[in-house]
Each structure stands twice: as structure tokens, then as C-alpha cells.
C-alpha positions as CSV (number, residue, x, y, z in Angstrom):
1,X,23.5,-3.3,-19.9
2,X,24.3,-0.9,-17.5
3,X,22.1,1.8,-15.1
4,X,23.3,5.6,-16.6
5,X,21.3,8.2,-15.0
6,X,18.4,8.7,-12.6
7,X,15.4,11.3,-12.7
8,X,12.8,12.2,-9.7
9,X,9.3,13.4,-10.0
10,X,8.1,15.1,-7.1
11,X,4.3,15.2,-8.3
12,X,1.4,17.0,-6.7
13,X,-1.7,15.1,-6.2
14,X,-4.7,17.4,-7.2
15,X,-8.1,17.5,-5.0
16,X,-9.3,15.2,-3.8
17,X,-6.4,13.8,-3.5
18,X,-7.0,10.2,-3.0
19,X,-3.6,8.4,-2.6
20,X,-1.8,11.1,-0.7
21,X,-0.8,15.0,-1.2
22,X,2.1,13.5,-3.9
23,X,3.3,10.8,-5.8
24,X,7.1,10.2,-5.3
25,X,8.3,8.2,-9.0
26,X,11.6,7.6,-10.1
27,X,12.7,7.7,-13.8
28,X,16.2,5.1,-14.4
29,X,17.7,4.7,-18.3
30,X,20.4,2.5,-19.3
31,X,23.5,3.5,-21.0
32,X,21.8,2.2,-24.3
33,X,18.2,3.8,-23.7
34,X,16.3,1.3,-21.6
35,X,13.8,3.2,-19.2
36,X,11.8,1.8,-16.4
37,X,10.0,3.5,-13.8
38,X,9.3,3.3,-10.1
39,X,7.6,4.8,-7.0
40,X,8.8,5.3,-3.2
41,X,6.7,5.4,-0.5
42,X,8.0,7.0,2.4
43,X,6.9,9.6,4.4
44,X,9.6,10.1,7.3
45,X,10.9,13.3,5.8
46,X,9.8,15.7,3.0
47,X,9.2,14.8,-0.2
48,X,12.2,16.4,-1.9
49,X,14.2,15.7,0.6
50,X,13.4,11.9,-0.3
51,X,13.7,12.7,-4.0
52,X,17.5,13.5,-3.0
53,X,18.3,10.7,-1.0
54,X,16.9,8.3,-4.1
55,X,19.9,10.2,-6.4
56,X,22.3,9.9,-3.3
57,X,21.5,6.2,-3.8
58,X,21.5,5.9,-6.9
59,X,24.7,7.8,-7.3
60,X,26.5,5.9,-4.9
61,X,25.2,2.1,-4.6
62,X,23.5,1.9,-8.9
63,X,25.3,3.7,-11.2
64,X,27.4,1.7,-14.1
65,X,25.3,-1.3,-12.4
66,X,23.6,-4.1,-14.3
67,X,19.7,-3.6,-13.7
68,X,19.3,-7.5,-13.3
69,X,21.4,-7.8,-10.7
70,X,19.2,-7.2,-8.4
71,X,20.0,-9.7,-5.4
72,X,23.8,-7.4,-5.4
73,X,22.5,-4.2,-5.5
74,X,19.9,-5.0,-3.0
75,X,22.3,-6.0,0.0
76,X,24.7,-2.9,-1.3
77,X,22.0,-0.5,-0.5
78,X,20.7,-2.9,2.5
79,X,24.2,-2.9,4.1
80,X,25.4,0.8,3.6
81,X,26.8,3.0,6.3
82,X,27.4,-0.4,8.3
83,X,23.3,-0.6,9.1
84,X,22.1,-4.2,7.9
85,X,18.8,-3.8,9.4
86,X,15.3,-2.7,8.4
87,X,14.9,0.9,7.6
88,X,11.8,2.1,6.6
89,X,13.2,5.5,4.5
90,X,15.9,3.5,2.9
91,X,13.9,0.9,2.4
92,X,11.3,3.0,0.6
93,X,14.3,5.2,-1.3
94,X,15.2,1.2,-2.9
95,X,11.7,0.1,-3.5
96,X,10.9,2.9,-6.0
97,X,15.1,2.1,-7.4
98,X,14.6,-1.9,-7.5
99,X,11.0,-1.5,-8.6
100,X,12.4,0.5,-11.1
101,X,15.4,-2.0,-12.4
102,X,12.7,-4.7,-12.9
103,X,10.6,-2.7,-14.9
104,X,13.7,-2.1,-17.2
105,X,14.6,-6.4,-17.3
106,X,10.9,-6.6,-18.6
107,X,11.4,-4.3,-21.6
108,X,14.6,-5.6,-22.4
109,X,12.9,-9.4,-22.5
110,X,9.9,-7.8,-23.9
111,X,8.0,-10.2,-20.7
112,X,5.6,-8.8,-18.1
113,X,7.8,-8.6,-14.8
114,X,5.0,-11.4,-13.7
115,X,6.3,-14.1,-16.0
116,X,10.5,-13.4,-14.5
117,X,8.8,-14.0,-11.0
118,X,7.1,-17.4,-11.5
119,X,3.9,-16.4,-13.9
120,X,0.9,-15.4,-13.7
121,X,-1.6,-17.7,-11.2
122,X,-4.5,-15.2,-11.5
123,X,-6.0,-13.6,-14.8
124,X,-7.4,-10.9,-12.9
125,X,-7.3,-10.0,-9.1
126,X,-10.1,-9.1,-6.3
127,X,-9.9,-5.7,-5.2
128,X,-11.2,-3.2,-2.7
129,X,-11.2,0.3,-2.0
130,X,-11.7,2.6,1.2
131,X,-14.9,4.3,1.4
132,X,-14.4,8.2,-0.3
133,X,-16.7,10.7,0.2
134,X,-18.1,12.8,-3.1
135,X,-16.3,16.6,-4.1
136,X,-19.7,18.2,-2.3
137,X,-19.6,16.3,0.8
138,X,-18.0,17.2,3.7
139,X,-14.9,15.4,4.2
140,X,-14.7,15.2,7.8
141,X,-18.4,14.8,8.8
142,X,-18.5,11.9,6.0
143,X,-16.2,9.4,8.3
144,X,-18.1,10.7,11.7
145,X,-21.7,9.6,9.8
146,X,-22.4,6.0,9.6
147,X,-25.3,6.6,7.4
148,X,-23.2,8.5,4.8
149,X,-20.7,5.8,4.4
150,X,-23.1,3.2,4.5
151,X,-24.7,4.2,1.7
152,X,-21.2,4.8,-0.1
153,X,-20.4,1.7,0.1
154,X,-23.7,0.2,-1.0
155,X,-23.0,2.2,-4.1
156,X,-19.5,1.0,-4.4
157,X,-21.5,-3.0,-4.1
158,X,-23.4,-2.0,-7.3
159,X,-20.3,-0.9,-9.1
160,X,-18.9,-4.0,-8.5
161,X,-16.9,-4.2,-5.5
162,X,-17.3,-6.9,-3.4
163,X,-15.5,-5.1,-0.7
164,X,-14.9,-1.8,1.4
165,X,-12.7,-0.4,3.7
166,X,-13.0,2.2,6.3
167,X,-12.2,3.4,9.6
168,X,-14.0,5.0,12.0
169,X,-12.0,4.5,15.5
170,X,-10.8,8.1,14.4
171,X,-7.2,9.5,13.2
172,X,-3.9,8.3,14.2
173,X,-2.1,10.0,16.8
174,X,1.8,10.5,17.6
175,X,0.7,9.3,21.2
176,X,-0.8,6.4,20.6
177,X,-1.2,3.6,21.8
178,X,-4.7,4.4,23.8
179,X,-7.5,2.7,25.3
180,X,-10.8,3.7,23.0
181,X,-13.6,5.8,24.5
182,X,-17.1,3.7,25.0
183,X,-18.1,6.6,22.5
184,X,-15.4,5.5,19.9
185,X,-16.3,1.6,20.5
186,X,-20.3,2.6,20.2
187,X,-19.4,4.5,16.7
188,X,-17.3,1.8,15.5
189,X,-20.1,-0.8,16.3
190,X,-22.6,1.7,14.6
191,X,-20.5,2.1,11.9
192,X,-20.2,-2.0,11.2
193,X,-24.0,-2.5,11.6
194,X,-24.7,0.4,9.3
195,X,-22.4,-1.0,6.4
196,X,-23.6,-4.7,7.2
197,X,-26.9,-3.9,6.9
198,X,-26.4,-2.4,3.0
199,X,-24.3,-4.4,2.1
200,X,-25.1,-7.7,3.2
201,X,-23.7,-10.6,2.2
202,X,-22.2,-9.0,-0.9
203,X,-19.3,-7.3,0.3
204,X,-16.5,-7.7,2.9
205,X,-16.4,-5.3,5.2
206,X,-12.5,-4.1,6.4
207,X,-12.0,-2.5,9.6
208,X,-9.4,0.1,9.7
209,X,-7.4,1.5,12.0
210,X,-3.8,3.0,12.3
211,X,-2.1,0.8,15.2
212,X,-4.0,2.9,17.7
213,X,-4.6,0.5,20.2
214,X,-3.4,-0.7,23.5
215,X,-3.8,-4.9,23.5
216,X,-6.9,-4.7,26.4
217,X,-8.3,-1.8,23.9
218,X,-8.3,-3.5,20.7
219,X,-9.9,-6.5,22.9
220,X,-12.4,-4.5,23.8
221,X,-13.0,-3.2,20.2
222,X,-12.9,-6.8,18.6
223,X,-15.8,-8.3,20.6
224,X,-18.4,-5.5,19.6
225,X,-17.0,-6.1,16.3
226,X,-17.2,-10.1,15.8
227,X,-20.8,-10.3,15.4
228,X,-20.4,-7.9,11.9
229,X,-17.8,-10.5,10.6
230,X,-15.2,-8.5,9.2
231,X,-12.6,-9.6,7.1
232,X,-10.3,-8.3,9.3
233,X,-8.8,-6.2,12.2
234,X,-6.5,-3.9,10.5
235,X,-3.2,-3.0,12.8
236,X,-5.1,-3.4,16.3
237,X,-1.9,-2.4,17.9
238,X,1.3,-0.7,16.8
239,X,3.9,-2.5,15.0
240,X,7.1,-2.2,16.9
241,X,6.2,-5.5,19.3
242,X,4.1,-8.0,17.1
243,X,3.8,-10.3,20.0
244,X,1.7,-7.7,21.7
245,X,-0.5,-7.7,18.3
246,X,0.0,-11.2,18.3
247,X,-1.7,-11.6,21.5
248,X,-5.2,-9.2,20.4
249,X,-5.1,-12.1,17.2
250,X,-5.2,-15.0,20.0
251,X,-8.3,-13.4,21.8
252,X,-10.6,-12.6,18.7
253,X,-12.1,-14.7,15.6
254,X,-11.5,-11.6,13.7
255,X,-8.3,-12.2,11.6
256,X,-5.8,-9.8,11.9
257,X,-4.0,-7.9,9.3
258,X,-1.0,-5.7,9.2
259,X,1.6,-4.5,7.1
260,X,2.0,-1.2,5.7
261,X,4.1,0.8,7.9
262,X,6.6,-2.8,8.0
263,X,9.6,-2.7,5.5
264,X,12.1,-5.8,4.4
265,X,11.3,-9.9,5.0
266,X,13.6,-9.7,8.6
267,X,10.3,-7.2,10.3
268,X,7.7,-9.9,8.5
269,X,9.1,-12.6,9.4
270,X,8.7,-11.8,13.3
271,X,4.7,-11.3,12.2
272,X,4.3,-14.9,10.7
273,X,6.7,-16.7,13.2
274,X,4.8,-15.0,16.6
275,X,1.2,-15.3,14.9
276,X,0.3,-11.5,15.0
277,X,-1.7,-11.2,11.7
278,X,-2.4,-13.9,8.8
279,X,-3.1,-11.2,6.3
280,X,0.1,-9.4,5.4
281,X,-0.5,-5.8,4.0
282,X,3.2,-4.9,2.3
283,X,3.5,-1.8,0.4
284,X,5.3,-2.3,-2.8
285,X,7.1,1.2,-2.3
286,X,8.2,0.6,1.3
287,X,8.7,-3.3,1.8
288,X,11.9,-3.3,-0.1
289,X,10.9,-3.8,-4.2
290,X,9.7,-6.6,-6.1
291,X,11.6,-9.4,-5.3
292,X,11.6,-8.8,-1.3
293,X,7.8,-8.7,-1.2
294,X,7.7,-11.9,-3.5
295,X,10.1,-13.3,-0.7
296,X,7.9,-12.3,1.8
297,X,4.5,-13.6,0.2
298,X,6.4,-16.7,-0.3
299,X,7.6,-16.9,3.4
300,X,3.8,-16.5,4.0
301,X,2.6,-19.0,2.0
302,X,4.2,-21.7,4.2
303,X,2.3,-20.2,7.5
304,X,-1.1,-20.5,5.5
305,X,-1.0,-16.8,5.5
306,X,-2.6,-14.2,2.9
307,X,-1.2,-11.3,1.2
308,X,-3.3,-8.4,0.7
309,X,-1.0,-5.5,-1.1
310,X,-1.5,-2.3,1.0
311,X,-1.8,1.1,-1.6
312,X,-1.9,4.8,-0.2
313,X,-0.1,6.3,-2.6
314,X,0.3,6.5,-6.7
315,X,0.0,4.1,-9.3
316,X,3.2,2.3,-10.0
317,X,3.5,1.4,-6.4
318,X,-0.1,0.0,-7.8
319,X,1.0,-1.9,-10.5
320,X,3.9,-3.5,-9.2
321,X,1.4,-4.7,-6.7
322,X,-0.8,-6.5,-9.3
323,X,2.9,-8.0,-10.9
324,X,3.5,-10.0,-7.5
325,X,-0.3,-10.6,-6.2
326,X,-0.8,-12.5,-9.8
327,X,1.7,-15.2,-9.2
328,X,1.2,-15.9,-5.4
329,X,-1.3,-18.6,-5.0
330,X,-2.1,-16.9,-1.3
331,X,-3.0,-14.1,-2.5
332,X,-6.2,-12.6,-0.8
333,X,-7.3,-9.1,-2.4
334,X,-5.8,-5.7,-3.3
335,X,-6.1,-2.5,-2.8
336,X,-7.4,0.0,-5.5
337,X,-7.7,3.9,-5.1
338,X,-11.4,3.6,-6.3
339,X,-11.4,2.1,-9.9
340,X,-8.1,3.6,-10.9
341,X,-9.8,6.3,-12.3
342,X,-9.2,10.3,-11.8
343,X,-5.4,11.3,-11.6
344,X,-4.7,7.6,-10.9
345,X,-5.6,7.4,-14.6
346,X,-4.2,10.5,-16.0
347,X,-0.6,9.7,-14.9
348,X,-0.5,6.9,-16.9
349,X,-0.3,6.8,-20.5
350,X,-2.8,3.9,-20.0
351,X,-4.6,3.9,-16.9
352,X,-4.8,-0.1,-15.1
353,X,-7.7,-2.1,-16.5
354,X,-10.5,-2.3,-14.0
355,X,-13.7,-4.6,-14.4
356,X,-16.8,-5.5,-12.2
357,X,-14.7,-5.4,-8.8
358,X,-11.3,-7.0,-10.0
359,X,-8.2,-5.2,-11.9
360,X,-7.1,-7.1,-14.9
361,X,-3.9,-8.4,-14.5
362,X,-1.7,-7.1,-17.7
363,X,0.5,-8.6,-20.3
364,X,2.6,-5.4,-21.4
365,X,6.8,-5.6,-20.8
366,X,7.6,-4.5,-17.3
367,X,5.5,-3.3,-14.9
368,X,2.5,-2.8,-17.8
369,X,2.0,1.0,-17.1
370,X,4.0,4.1,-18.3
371,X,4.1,7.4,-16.3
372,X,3.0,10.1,-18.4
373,X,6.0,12.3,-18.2
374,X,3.7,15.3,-19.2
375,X,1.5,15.2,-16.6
376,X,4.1,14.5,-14.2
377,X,5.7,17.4,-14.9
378,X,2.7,19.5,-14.7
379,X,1.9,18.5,-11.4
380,X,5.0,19.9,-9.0
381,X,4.7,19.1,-5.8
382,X,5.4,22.4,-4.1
383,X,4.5,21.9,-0.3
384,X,6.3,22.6,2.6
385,X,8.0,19.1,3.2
386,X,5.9,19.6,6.6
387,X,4.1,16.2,8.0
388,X,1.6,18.1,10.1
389,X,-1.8,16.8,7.7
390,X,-5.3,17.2,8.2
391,X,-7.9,14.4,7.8
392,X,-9.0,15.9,4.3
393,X,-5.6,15.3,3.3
394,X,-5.0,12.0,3.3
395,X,-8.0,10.1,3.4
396,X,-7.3,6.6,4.8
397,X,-4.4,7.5,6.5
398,X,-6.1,10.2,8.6
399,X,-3.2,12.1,10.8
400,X,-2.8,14.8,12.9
């Protein structure tokens, strides 16, 4: 079996647009007709521009390759242009490619990519979502109005979700870190009292935030925080110096989580070895595939540390999550765009199985979903490749 030709989507996300403005897939066939798709998440240059670099890849480092070598292929792409270290574009350009490969070695063994990875632990996994506002509501004053979310997520309770993220320390910044106003603190605590108080003891509550802290500033946050008992801190500080993050996680009973914007086992490792976070968020499209993330859930496992699948962005990404979270016995809880439901849904020729709170975990060959090639291709992404996003763009990962 050999890898024969690659094909990019490049698909725009319709309003609301939960998950991102696009969805970045990947199509790979094998010389004798094997298909398996894939999804990169990177957002360092335009989207096109990422949909080339995935053929430049491909072109140079998997064509005529055999799609179960992965392990090869891996440090080819790893290694190229004498680098050897983590990148977080390349490193998303070979998620979406590996992901991609495995989805092809489960058809061709007719076996859920689960069951080639150690087998499935959990049946059916715990999952959350952020905390959306409705198509009448006003984007931006819904994350500035404890009230509004409050009662969101005391909806979300009764639809089965047991629990919630949000983040109300306000967008990220390109000059972060800062210390937090005593307005942003007060909001925050506001915010956590509000959601604590409908929800109760029903739902964990996750507190956001996009590395926007200095270490005496995320301090100062965590204390009004503790008496809410949130699951966790969420990126406190940035993530270039962990033991600066690791430091906030010595000073507060919160745990700390962090993940997403981290790529390859080499930048997690650091995390677990200095203490910054015991709940790792990795990205499925960004860490470095399937097999690197199982790697790194396993590294995890001997620190007594929990995985918890980060997912801002589309639906493959999403279900090669649920392959790796069922067979780690530390996994913790995932990350759903609300109940899979809305274009999440209609990209898939089926959309994933969601019940009372938890996704069931599924059986099908490969990564058990199928991009729907159709919609796909009636979606174009046609944007400017710009980065400059407004907070109704993106939802949870509010920049400007």
C-alpha cells in the first residue's frame, strides 16, 4: 500500500461559527483506492497558505509512502530543513497528514483506529462545552453579562452536561502577559459565583483564559477564584516558560491546565517534568497526530496527570480526539462544540453520537466519521488569510 495523492479543503465555517471562521481537512488515497481523512489546526498563517504547505509536505516527505509507517514518516517531516524541534505550523501541517494515514490503516483492517492504539478503556466519554450565546443575542455583551451566561449554562446542566467552560478575564492580546484590573478580577469573581450558584453541584465549572497573565496576576486571580472550586485554571500564564506557570500551580489549590497552543511530546514533557499543569489540553490537529498525543497521554499517565483533548476547530480534529481519550485510562473530559450538532453535524456524513453529557465512543473503521465531500465543497473558505479577528468570530478563542 502506498500514499498516491493528496487533496485540501479550505471550508468556511457558516454563522455562528462555533469552532473557528474554517475548517482546514485533508483528503489522502492510496494507489489502490484507500481514503482517509484529516484536519490541521494551525493558525500562524492563512488558511490557504497552510493548505499549500500540507501538499508541499506531502509532496516531498509522503508520497509513494506506506500509510502505516508512521513512526518513519513522522521523524522525516519532524527533521526536515535540518529543524528537529517543535514547530507549531509544521506540526499542525503533519497532524491533519498523520491523522489522516491512520484513518486509512483502520479501513484497510476494517478496526476503529482505537483498537491499533491499545482498545477502547471507555464506552463513552465525559464532555463539556464553552458557554455560546443564542443567534439573537448579542455576542459581545453575552461574555461581559454574568447573568446571561449563568443562565446558559444552567440550560446546558439540563441538557445534560455536567460541565461548562467560559472566560471572562476578557480577549487575548499580542501584548500579553498583564497584571488584571481589580475590575477584571471583580468580573471574573462575579462571573464564578453567578455560574456556581445555577449550577450547583451539578456541573464543573472551567475557567478560561488565553495565557494572559503575569505569575503575581494569575495569583491574584486564583485566590478570588478558589472558593468557586473550579476544575481548573486554564493557561494562567503563557506557555513559552512552563516553570513560570509552574510556579502560579504551586501557589493555588486550583489545578492547572494547559495545552492547546503546545505541539509535539519534547514541549509537554517540560509541563509534566516542572509541575506547571496536571491536566494536559493537546489538540489533536496541532500536537503532532495520533500516535504523538497517545505518547504524550501516556507520558502523563506516569505523573498522575489527566488529559483533557482541547477542540476549537472542526470535527475530525474531534473525532480523533475521542479515538485516543477512549483508551487512556487518565483521561479526564473532552471538549465538544456544543452537542456536535449544527455544521459540526452537516460535515459529516454521520455526525458523532452525543447522549446526556457524554459522546459515544464509535466502532466504525478509522476515525468513525466521513467528511461530506459535498458540503465541504460548498463551503469555500474565501477570506483574506488575515489574523486580525473580532470576538464574534471565534468564540472561545476571543482575539484581537
Amino acid at each position: 500500500m502506498k500514499l498516491a495523492s493528496i487533496e485540501t479543503f479550505v471550508v468556511g465555517n457558516p454563522p455562528p461559527g462555533w469552532g473557528g471562521r474554517y475548517f482546514l481537512f485533508v483528503k489522502l488515497t492510496t494507489a489502490c483506492g484507500v481514503v482517509g481523512y484529516g484536519e490541521m489546526y494551525t493558525a500562524s498563517f492563512g488558511a490557504h497558505t497552510v493548505a499549500r504547505m500540507a501538499e508541499d509536505v506531502f509532496g516531498k516527505d509522503l508520497i509513494d509512502e506506506d500509510p502505516f509507517k508512521i513512526e518513519r514518516m513522522w521523524r522525516r517531516v519532524y527533521s526536515r530543513g535540518y529543524s528537529s524541534r517543535p514547530d507549531i505550523s509544521l506540526m499542525g501541517v503533519m497532524s491533519g497528514l498523520e491523522m489522516a494515514c491512520w484513518d486509512i490503516i483502520g479501513k484497510a483492517l476494517d478496526r476503529p483506529v482505537h483498537a491499533l492504539i491499545g482498545g477502547k478503556l471507555h464506552e463513552r466519554l465525559r464532555s463539556y462545552t464553552y458557554l455560546y450565546p443564542d443567534a439573537d443575542m448579542d455576542q459581545d455583551s453575552f461574555y461581559e453579562d454574568p447573568d446571561a451566561s449563568a443562565a446558559m449554562a444552567a440550560r446546558y446542566v439540563e441538557e445534560g452536561f455536567t460541565a461548562v467552560k467560559f472566560d471572562p478575564a476578557g480577549a487575548y492580546t499580542t501584548v500579553d502577559p498583564h497584571m488584571p484590573e481589580l475590575e477584571v478580577i471583580d468580573r471574573s469573581a462575579r462571573f464564578l459565583k453567578a455560574l456556581r450558584e445555577a449550577v450547583g453541584t451539578r456541573a464543573d465549572l472551567l475557567f478560561g483564559t488565553h495565557g494572559q497573565f503575569s505569575p503575581s496576576g494569575a495569583k491574584r486571580m486564583a485566590r478570588v477564584m478558589e472558593q468557586y472550586d473550579p476544575l481548573w485554571f486554564e493557561e494562567p500564564t503563557p506557555p513559552e516558560r512552563p516553570e513560570i506557570m509552574a510556579e502560579v500551580a504551586r501557589s493555588t489549590t486550583i489545578p492547572v491546565a494547559t495545552g492547546e497552543r503546545l505541539t509535539t511530546k519534547y514541549e509537554f514533557a517540560r509541563v509534566l517534568e516542572l509541575g506547571a499543569a496536571n491536566i494536559l489540553q493537546m489538540n489533536l490537529g496541532r500536537v503532532g497526530g495520533i500516535l504523538e498525543a497517545k505518547k504524550i497521554a501516556s507520558m502523563a499517565e506516569a505523573f498522575y496527570a489527566h488529559i483533557a483533548p482541547h477542540l476549537y476547530c472542526g470535527p475530525i480534529v474531534g473525532a480523533a480526539n475521542i479515538q485516543v481519550s477512549a483508551t487512556c485510562p487518565n483521561f479526564l473530559i473532552l471538549e465538544s462544540i456544543r452537542q456536535w450538532d449544527g455544521f459540526h453535524a452537516e460535515i459529516l456524513k454521520e455526525p458523532v453520537q452525543w447522549e446526556d453529557g457524554y459522546v459515544i465512543v464509535s466502532d466504525e473503521p478509522g476515525l468513525g466519521v466521513e467528511l461530506n465531500e459535498e458540503v465541504a465543497r460548498a463551503h469555500p473558505f474565501e477570506g483574506d488569510n488575515g489574523l486580525h479577528l473580532t470576538t464574534t468570530e471565534i468564540g472561545d478563542t476571543r482575539w484581537t
